[in-house]
C-alpha positions in Angstrom: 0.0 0.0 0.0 1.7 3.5 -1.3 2.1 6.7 0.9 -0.2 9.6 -1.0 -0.2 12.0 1.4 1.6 13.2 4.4 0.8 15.8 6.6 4.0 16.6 8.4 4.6 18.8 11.6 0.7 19.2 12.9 -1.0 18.8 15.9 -3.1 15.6 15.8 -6.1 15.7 17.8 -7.0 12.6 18.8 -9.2 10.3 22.0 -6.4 10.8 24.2 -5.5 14.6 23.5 -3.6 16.6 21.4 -0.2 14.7 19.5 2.4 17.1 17.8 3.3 14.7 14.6 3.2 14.0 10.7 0.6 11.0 9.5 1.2 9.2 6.2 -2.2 8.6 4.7 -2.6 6.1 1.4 -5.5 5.0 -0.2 -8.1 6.4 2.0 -6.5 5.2 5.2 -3.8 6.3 8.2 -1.0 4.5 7.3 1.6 5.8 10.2 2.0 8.2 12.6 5.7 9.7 13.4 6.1 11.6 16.8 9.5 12.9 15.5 8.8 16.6 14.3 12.0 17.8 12.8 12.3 14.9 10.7 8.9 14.6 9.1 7.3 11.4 6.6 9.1 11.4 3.2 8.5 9.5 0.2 5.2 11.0 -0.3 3.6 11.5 -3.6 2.1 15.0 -1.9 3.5 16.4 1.4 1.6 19.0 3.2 3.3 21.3 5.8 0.7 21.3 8.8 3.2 23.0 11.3 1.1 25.7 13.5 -1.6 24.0 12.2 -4.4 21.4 13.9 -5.0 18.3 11.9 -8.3 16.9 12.3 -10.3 14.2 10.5 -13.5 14.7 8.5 -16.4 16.1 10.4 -19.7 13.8 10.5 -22.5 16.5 10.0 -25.2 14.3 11.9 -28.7 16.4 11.2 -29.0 17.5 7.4 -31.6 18.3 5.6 -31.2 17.8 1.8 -33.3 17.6 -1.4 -36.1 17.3 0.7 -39.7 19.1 1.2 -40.8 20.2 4.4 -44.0 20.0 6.0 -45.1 23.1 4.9 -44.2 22.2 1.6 -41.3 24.1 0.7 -38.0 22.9 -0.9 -35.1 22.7 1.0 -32.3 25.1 -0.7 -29.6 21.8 -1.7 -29.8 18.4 -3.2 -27.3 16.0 -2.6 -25.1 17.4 -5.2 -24.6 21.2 -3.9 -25.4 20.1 -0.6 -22.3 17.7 0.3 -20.1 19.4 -2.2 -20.4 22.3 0.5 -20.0 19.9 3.2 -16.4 18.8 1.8 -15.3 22.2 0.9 -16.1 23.1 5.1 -14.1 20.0 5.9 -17.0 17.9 6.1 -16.8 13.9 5.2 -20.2 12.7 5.7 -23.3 13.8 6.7 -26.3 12.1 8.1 -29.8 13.0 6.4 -33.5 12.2 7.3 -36.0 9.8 5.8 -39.4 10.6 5.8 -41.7 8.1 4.4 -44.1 10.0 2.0 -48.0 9.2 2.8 -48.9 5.5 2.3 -45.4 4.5 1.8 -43.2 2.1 3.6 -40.3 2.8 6.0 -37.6 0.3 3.6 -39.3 1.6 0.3 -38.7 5.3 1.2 -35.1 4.4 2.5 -34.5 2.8 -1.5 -35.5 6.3 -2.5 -33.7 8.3 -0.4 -30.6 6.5 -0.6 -30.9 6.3 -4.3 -31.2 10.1 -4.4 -27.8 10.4 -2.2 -25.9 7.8 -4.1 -26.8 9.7 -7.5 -25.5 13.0 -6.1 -23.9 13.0 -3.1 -19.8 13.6 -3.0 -18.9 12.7 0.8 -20.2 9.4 2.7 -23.4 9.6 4.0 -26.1 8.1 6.3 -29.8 8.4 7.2 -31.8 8.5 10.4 -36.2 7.4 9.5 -38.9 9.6 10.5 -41.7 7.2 12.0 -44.8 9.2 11.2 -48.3 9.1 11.3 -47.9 5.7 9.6 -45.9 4.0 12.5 -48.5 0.7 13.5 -48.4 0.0 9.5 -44.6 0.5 9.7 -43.6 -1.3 12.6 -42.8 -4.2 10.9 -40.1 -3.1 8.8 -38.0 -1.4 11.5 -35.6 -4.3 11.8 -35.1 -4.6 8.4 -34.0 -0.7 8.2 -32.1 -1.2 10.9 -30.3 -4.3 9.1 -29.9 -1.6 5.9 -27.7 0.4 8.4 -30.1 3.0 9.6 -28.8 3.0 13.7 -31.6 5.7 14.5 -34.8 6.6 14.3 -36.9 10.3 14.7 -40.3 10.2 16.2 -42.5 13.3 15.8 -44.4 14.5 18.9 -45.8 17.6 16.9 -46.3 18.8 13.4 -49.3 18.5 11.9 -50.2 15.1 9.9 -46.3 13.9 11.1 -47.1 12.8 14.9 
């Protein structure tokens, strides 16, 4: 596996506090960390001097609203697309977006469309939380199989008209 990237001289912030070092990243993935500051990764096919400078990883943006229509009926302002291609550019690497059944329609079949929607336009990694609406006795069924389609969490509505 070949080094792409190293970030040399930066402070990594990480579970157990704050580590002044350089981290070799290839293919998508932390390779090496070196604690040694003056000497820095080499070999690198792109070296970034992070000295001064905070290296963090990519932010997980857990409550987004995209390409969606609220209650009220009005369009949210991005679609997967513009949305996430935002995200990235604010050092954003996933974001986590809602799925709400539409009337008469079925917790799994609105998670095919939603997710279809994201993997047609989105740019970062994302994820969903499901809405359980006015629907829920008819969609209690199918909450083990969203969960087994990687949905971890669930929104319940205790207001908005026609949602709780």
């Amino acid at each position: 596996m070949g080094v792409s990237l190293c970030i040399n001289n930066g402070t990594l912030i990480t579970p157990h506090g704050a580590l002044r070092c350089s981290v070799a990243i290839g293919e998508g993935k932390i390779l090496a960390l070196q604690t040694e500051e003056a000497v820095g990764l080499r070999g690198c096919a792109e070296v970034i001097d992070a000295k001064g400078k905070m290296v963090l990883p990519g932010v997980i943006d857990v409550h987004v609203h995209l390409e969606d229509v609220g209650s009220d009926g009005t369009p949210t302002a991005d679609d997967f697309y513009d949305g996430t291609k935002s995200a990235a550019w604010g050092g954003t690497t996933c974001v986590i977006d809602f799925v709400t059944p539409d009337p008469g329609e079925g917790l799994t079949a609105a998670l095919r469309r939603r997710r279809s929607a994201a993997e047609r336009g989105s740019v970062v990694d994302f994820g969903f939380h499901m809405c359980i609406t006015q629907n829920w006795r008819d969609e209690i069924d199918e909450v083990e199989e969203v969960l087994r389609s990687g949905v971890p969490s669930f929104k319940a509505f205790t207001t908005y008209q026609g949602l709780e």
